[in-house]
N, C-alpha and C positions, 0 to 999 in steps of 0.2 A: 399511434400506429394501429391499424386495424388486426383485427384477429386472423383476418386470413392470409394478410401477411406475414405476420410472424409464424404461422401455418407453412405459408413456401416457403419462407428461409427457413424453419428449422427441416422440411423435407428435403430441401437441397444440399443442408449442411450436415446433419445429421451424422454421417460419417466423421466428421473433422468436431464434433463434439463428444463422439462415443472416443474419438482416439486423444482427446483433450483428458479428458475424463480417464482411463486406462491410462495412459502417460503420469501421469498424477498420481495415479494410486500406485503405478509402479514404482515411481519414482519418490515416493511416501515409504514402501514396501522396503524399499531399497536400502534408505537409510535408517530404518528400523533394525534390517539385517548385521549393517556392517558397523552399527552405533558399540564403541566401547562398553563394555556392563559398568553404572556406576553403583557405589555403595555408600550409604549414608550411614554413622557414628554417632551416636547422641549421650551425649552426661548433662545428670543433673545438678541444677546447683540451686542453695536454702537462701534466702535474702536475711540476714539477721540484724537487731540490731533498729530496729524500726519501733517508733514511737508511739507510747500505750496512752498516751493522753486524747487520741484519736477515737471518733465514734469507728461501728462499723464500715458505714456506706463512705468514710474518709478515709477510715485503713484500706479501703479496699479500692478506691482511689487512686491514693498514694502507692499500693502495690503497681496498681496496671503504670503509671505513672515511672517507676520504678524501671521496672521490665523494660519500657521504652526505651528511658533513658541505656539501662545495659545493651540492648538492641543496637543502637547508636554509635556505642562506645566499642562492643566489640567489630561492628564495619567499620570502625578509625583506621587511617593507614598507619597508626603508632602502632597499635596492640599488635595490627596484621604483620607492618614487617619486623616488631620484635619478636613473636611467635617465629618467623618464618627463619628470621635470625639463628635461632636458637635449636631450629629444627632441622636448618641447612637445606631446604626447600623451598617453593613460592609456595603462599596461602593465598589464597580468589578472595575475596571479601564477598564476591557474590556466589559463594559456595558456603558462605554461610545460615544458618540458621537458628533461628530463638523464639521459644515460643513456650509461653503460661502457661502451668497447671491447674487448673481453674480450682477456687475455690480453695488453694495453698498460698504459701510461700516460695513454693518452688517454680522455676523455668526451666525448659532445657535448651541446651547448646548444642547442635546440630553440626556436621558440615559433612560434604559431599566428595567424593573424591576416585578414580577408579582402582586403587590400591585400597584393601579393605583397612589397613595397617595404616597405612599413613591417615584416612579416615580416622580411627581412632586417635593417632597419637595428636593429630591435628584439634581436633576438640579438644583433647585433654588438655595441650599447652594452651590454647586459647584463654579456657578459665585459671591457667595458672597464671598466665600474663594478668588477666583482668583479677583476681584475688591480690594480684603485686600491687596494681596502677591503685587499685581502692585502699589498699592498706597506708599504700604511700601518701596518698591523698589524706587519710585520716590525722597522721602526723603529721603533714607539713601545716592544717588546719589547726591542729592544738600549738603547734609550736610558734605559729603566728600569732593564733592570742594571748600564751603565754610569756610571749616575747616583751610586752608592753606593760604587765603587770610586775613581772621580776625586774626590771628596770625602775619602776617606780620603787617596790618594797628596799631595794639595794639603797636607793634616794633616803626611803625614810629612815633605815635603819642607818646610814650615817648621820642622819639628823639627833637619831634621840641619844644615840653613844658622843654624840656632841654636847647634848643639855646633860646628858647624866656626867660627863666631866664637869660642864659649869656651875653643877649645883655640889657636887665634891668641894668644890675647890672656893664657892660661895664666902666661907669663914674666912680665908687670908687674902679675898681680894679686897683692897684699899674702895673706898667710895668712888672715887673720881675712874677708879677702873670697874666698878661694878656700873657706874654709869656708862664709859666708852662698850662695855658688853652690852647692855641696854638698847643703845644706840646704834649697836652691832647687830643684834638682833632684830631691833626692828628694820634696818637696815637691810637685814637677810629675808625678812617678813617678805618688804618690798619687795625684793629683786625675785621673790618666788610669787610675789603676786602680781608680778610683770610680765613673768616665763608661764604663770598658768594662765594666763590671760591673751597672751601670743598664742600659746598651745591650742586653746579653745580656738582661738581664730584661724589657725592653719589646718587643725581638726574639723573644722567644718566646712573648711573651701576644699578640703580632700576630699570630705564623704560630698560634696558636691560632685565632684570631679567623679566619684567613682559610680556614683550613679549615674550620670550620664553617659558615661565609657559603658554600665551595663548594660542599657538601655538600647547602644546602638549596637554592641556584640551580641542582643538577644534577638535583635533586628538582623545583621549577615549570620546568626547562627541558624534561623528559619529559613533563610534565602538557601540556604550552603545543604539542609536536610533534602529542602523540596528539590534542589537541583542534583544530589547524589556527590558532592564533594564532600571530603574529610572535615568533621568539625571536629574542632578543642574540647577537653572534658569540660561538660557543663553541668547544670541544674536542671531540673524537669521542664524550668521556666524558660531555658535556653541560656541563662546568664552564665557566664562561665562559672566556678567552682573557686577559683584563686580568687576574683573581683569578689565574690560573694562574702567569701570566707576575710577577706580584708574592709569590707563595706562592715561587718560585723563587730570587726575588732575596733575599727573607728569610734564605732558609734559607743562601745562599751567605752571606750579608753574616754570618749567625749561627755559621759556620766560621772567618768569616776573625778574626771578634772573639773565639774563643775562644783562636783561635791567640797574634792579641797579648796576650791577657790573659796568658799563659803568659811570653811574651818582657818582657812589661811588669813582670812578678813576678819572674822572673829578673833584671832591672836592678837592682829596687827593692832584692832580696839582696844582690847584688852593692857598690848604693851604701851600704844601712846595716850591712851586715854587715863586708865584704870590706876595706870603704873606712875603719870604724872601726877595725877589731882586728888588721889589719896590722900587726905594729911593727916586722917586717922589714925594711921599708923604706926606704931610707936619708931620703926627705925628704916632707912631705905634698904637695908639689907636682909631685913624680913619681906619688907613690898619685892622683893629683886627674889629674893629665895620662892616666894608663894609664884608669883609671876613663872618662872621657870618650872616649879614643880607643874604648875597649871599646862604648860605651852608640853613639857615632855608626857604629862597622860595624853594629852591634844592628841600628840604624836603619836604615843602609844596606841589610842583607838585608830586613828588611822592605819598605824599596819596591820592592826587586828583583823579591819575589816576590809584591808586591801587584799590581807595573807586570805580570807576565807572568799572573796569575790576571785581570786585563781585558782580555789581549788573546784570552785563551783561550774568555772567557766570548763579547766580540763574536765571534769568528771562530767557532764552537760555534751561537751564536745564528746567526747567519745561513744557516750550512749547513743547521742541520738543522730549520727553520721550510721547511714545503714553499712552494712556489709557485706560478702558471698563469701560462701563456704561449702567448695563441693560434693557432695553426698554419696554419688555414685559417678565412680570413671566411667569415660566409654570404652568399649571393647570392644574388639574388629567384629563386623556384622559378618553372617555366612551365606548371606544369598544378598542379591541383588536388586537394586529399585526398581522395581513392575515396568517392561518394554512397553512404551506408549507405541507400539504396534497399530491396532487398529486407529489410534488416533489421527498419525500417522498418516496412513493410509485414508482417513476419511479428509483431513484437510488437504494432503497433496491432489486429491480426487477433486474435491470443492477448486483448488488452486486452477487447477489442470483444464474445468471446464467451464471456470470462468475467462482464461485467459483463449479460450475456445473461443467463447462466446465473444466477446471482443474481437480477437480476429475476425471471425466471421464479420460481422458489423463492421469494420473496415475498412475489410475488400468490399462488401456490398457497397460501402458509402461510397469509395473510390471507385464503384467500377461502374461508368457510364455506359455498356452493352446494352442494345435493347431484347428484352427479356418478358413484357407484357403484351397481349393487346392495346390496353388504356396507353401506355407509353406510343406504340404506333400510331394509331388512330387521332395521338393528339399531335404527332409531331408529321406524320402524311397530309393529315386530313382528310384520310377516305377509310375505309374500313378493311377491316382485315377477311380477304374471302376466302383463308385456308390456314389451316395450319396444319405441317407436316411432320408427325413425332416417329421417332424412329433410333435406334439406336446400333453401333456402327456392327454389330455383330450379325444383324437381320437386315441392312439395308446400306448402300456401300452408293457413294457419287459413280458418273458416270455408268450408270448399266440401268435398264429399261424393265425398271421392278415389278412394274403393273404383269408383264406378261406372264412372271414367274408365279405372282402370289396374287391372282384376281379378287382375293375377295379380303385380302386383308387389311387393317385400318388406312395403311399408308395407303394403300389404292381408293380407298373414300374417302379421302381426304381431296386427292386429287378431282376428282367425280365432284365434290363439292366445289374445289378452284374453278372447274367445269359450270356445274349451273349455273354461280356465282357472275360467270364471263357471260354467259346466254343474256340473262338479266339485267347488265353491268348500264343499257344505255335503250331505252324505249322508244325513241323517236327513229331510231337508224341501228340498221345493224351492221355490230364491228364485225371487219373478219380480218384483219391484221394486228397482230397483237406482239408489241414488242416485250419479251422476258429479258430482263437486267437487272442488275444489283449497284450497290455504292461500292465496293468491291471485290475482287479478285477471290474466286476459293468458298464463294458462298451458295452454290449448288443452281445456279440458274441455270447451268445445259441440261444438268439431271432435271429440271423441274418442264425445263421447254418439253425435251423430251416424251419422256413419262406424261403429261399432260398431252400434247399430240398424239401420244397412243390410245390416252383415253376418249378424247376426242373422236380418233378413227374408227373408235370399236362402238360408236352411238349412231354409227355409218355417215360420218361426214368424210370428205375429202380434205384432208390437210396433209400441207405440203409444210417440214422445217427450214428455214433458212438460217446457216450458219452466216449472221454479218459481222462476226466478231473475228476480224481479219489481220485480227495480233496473237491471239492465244486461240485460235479454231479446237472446239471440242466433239463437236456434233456429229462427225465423224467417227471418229472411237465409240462415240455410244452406241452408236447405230450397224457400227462395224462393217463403212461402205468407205470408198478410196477419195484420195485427195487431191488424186493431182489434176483436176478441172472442175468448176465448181465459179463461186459469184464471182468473181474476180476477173475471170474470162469474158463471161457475159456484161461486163461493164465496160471493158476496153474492146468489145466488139468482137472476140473472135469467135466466140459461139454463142450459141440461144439458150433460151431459158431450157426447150425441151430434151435440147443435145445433152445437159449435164445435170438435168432428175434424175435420181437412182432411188430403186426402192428398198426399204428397208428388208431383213430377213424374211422376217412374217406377212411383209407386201400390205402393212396395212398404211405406212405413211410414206410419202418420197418427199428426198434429201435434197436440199439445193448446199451443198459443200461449200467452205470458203473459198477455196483453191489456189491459187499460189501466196504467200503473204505480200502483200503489196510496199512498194517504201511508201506509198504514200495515202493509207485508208482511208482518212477523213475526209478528202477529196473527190474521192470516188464515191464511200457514202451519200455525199452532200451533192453528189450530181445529181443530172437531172435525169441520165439513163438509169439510176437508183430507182426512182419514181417509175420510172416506166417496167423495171425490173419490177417490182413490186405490183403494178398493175398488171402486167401479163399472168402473174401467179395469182392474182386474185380472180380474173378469167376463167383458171384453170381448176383452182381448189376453192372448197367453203372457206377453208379457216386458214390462216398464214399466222405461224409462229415463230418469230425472228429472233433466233438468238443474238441478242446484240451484247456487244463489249457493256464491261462495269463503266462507273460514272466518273475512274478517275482519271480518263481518257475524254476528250472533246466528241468524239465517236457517238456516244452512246444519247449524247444530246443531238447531234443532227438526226437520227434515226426516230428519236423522240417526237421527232418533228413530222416524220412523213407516215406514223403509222397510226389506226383508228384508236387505240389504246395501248396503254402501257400496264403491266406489272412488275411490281418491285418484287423483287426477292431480297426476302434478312435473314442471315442465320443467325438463332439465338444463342446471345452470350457471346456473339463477336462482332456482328454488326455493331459500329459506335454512334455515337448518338449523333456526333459532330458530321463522320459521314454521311446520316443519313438526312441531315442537314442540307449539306452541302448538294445532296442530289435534289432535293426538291427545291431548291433554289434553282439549278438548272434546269428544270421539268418547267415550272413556272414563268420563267422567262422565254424558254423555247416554245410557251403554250401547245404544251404536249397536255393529253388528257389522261392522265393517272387513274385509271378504271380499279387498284386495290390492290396489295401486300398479300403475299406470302411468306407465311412463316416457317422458316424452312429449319431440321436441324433440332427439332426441341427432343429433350430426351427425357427420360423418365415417364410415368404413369401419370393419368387423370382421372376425373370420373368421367367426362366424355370420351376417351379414350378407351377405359375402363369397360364404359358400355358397347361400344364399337369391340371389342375384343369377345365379350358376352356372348351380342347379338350375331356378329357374322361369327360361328365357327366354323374354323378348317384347322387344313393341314398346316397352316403357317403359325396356328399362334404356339408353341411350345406350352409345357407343363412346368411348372415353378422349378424344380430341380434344372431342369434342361436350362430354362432362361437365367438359372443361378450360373451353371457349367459356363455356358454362353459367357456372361459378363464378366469371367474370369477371362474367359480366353481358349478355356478349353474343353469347353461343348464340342459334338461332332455337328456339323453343318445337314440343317435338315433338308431334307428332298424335296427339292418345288414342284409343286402337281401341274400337268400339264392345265392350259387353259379350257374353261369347261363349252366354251361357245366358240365356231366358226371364226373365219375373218369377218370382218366387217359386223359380227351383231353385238349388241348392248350387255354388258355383266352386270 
C-alpha cells in the first residue's frame, strides 16, 4: 500500500482512531479505578538438611533444584486444598508465590490475596502444610527401608538362638541324632539358599519394574508441569518420591541378599563337604560341635553387620532427605500492591486503537463507494473534469450557490466542469449536454443548475431542461412554477416558447417538466423529443438536460439524443456496481460520455487548500467559525452580493 494512501485513510479516519484510542485508556482507567486493592504476605522458610559431600557449583545447584522442586509442590492441589481445609477458605494456587534468596538457603512464600489477614494467615498454613507433607515424607522413606532390614535381623536372630540351643544340648544328643540334626541343618542350608535365590530373582524383576514405572511417571510428571496440572510429590528428576525411595530399598535389600547367598553357600560347603570327609577327627561329635560353633559365628557376623547396615541406612536417610523450617511468619502487609494504573491505561489505549485500526481497514475493504479519481477514470473511461468539495454547512443540494458565493472554491470548480465541456470535443461543437447520475440523491440538478449559471455569466445563452419527468427538481432550484413545462410541448399542446420562464436573476430560462406523465420513456424516446431539443438549440448556445438517474430506462433514451453526456458521483455513495451498470448502458446506447463529476467530496486538499488561499472573500470563514460550523452551530455567514452584472464573466 502506498504512502499516500494510508495518508487518506488515516485523514478520513482519524476521528474513529483518536476515539479508539480514548476509549481504551478510558476504559484501562476504569478498571484501575474500581480494581479491589490487593495485598501480598510473604514468610520465609531455611531448606535444612542438604548434603556437604557436594562441591560449591553442585550445592548451589542442588539448592535452585530444591526451590523448584518446593515451587511445584506448593501449586499441588494437595497442599492447596489441605491448607484451604484447615483455613475454612479457598486458596488460588495462582495466587501463589516462591521465590530464592539468592546466595542463601532460604526462599520465600508469598501469596496474594485482598484481605491483608487472610494474606498472611494463608502463607503461613501453606508452609505449615508443606513442613507436614516433608516431615511425613522423611518417615515413610526411613520406615520403608527399615522395613526390610528388621525383618531380616528378627530371621537371623531366630536362627542363631536355634544353633546356640544345638550346641547346648550337643553332649546328650545320641550320634544318629547329632546326624538327623546335621542333615537338618543342611537341609535348612538348602531351603535358605532356595528362598535367597528366589529373593534375588523377584528382587531384580522389581527393581526392573520400578524403574520403568519411573521412567514413564518422569515422562507424564514433565507433560503434567508444562501443561499447569497437579503433579505427585516428586524428585528434582520428576520421579516420584515413593518409586524412588522404594527403587532404593531394592536395590540395598538385593546387596545384602547376595551377600548371604555367599555366606549361606559357604556353610552349606562347610556342612556337606567339611562335615563329611573329615576323618581326622577324633569324634563326630566334636566334627558336629566345631561345625555349629562355626555356622552360629557365621550367624553372628551376619547380624552384626546386617544390625550396623540399618543403622547406617536410617541415619544416611535422615541426613540427607533435605527439609523446611520456617524462619520468619508472614504478617499482614499495611499497604497495598502498586495500582497498575498507568499500565492499564497504556495497554487498553494500545487495545482501543488497534481495534480502531482494524475497523477502519474493514469498512475500507468492504466499502466499494467510488472515492478516487484513479477509481473513475478507470472504471468511466474518460476523465474526471471536476470535482466539487464542499461541506453540508457552506453548500446545501438544490439552491444556486454560484450566485451567492462567486468566487468561492465550489464556484471554480464549476468554471473548471465549464472549460473542461468547451474542450470536451474539437471537431464539432456540443451544445446539448445531458447531467445524470447511476442514482437517485446524488446532486445532478444542483450541478446542471449551478453549472448553467456559470455558463450564462461567460454570456452564452443557456436554456435548462428539466427531462427528469418522475422526480422533477429544476424547478425548486430555480424557484419557477410547474404546472406547464416539457411534457406539454410533447403531446402538442404548447411550444417550446409559450413554457420558457426565466430564472430570478434572468440569466438562464427553464424548460420545467410539467405535468408527471404515466408514461416518460415514451415520450422521451419520441421523435417530438428530438425536435423539442432542436428548437432549443435554435434558441440557446448551450442546452443542459436534466435527465433522470440510470436506474430508470429514461436516462438511456435521452443518452441517445443528446451531443454529450456527464456523469455525476457523489463520493462515498455512488457504488461501484452502479457505476457499472451505467456505462454499460451509455455504451450500448452509443451515447458519448464527454466526463464525471465529482460531486459531494468533503474535507480539505492541497488543491483545494490553494483555491481557498488564492481566491479570498467573504465566503471562506476563519478556522473557529468553520470549527462552530462543523458542529452545527456556527452562525450562517452572509453571502456578498454578486460583484459583476448579468450576463458578465466572474
Amino acid at each position: 500500500m502506498e504512502l499516500r494512501i494510508v495518508f487518506a485513510l488515516f485523514r478520513r479516519w482519524y476521528w474513529l482512531l483518536v476515539l479508539g484510542l480514548l476509549l481504551g485508556a478510558g476504559i484501562g482507567y476504569a478498571i484501575s479505578y474500581y480494581q479491589v486493592p490487593s495485598y501480598r504476605a510473604t514468610t520465609q522458610v531455611l531448606i535444612t538438611g542438604e548434603s556437604n559431600d557436594l562441591d560449591a557449583t553442585a550445592r548451589r545447584q542442588s539448592l535452585q533444584e530444591l526451590v523448584g522442586t518446593y515451587t511445584q509442590l506448593l501449586s499441588t492441589r494437595a497442599i492447596s486444598s489441605l491448607a484451604a481445609e484447615r483455613l475454612g477458605y479457598g486458596v488460588s494456587p495462582n495466587s501463589i508465590g516462591v521465590q530464592a534468596v539468592p546466595n542463601t538457603k532460604l526462599f520465600q512464600v508469598s501469596y496474594v490475596s485482598t484481605d491483608p489477614q487472610r494474606a498472611a494467615d494463608t502463607a503461613n498454613m501453606l508452609v505449615e502444610v508443606l513442613v507436614e507433607q516433608n516431615g511425613q515424607l522423611q518417615s515413610d522413606r526411613v520406615s520403608s527401608s527399615a522395613s526390610g532390614l528388621e525383618a531380616q535381623l528378627e530371621q537371623l536372630q531366630s536362627q542363631i538362638r536355634a544353633l546356640e540351643e544345638s550346641i547346648a544340648g550337643i553332649s546328650t544328643t545320641t550320634r544318629d541324632q547329632q546326624k538327623l540334626n546335621l542333615e537338618t541343618q543342611i537341609a535348612a542350608l538348602e531351603t535358605d539358599i532356595d528362598n535367597t535365590q528366589r529373593e534375588i530373582l523377584n528382587l531384580n524383576a522389581q527393581i526392573n519394574a520400578v524403574v520403568a514405572e519411573a521412567s514413564l511417571l518422569a515422562t507424564q510428571t514433565a507433560q503434567s508441569v508444562e501443561e499447569g496440572t497437579p503433579v505427585p510429590l516428586a524428585t528434582p528428576a520428576g520421579v516420584p518420591i515413593e518409586l524412588q525411595v522404594s527403587l532404593e530399598t531394592a536395590r540395598t535389600r538385593l546387596e545384602r541378599l547376595q551377600e548371604d547367598l555367599v555366606r549361606y553357600q559357604q556353610a552349606y560347603f562347610d556342612l556337606t563337604v567339611l562335615g563329611k570327609t573329615d576323618s581326622a577327627r577324633e569324634s563326630q561329635d566334636e566334627v558336629q560341635l566345631e561345625q555349629l560353633q562355626t555356622e552360629l559365628q557365621l550367624y553372628r557376623d551376619l547380624y552384626t553387620n546386617l544390625l550396623s547396615e540399618y543403622e547406617l541406612a536410617r541415619m544416611t536417610s535422615l541426613n540427607n532427605v533435605p527439609g523446611v523450617v520456617q524462619v520468619d511468619k508472614a504478617t499482614p502487609p499495611s499497604r497495598p500492591l502498586r495500582n497498575q494504573t498507568v499500565t492499564n491505561i497504556i495497554f487498553g489505549g494500545s487495545v482501543g486503537l488497534i481495534l480502531a485500526i482494524t475497523l477502519a481497514f474493514i469498512i475500507e475493504y468492504s466499502d466499494d463507494t467510488l472515492k478516487s479519481r484513479e477509481e473513475i477514470t478507470r472504471l468511466f473511461g474518460v476523465p474526471v473534469i471536476g470535482q466539487i468539495r464542499y461541506s453540508r454547512s457552506e453548500f446545501r443540494d438544490n439552491e444556486v450557490f454560484v450566485n451567492k458565493h462567486p468566487r468561492s472554491p465550489i464556484t471554480e470548480s464549476l468554471r473548471t466542469v465549464r472549460t473542461n465541456l468547451e474542450f470536451a470535443n474539437v471537431d464539432r461543437q456540443l451544445k446539448r449536454f445531458l447531467i445524470t447520475s447511476a442514482n437517485p440523491g446524488e446532486g445532478k440538478t444542483t450541478v446542471a443548475g449551478n453549472l448553467a449559471v456559470i455558463m450564462a455569466r461567460s454570456g452564452q445563452r443557456v436554456i435548462v431542461v428539466d427531462a427528469d419527468l418522475r422526480r422533477p427538481a429544476s424547478h425548486e432550484l430555480f424557484n419557477v412554477r410547474n404546472a406547464f413545462g416539457l411534457t406539454n410541448v410533447l403531446i402538442g399542446q404548447s411550444t417550446v416558447e409559450e413554457v420558457l420562464q426565466a430564472s430570478e436573476d434572468q440569466l438562464v430560462s427553464i424548460l420545467s417538466s410539467g405535468p408527471i406523465p404515466p408514461n416518460p420513456t415514451e415520450l422521451l424516446g419520441s421523435g417530438n423529443m428530438s425536435k423539442v431539443l432542436d428548437r432549443l438549440g435554435e434558441i440557446a448556445d448551450v442546452v443542459i438536460i436534466d435527465g433522470p438517474p440510470f436506474v430508470v430506462a429514461d436516462a438511456a433514451v435521452l443518452a441517445s439524443k443528446a451531443d454529450g453526456v456527464v456523469a455525476v458521483v457523489r463520493y462515498g455513495q455512488t457504488r461501484m456496481g452502479a457505476g457499472l451498470a451505467m456505462v454499460d448502458q451509455l455504451r450500448r446506447g452509443n451515447a458519448n460520455l464527454v466526463g464525471v463529476v465529482m460531486n459531494g467530496i468533503t474535507g480539505q486538499s492541497r488543491s483545494y487548500d490553494y483555491y481557498s488561499s488564492y481566491y479570498h472573500s467573504e465566503h471562506r470563514p476563519g478556522r473557529w467559525a468553520r470549527f462552530r460550523a462543523r458542529l452545527g452551530g456556527g452562525k450562517k455567514s452572509r453571502s456578498a452580493k454578486p460583484a459583476n452584472p448579468r450576463g458578465s464573466e466572474v
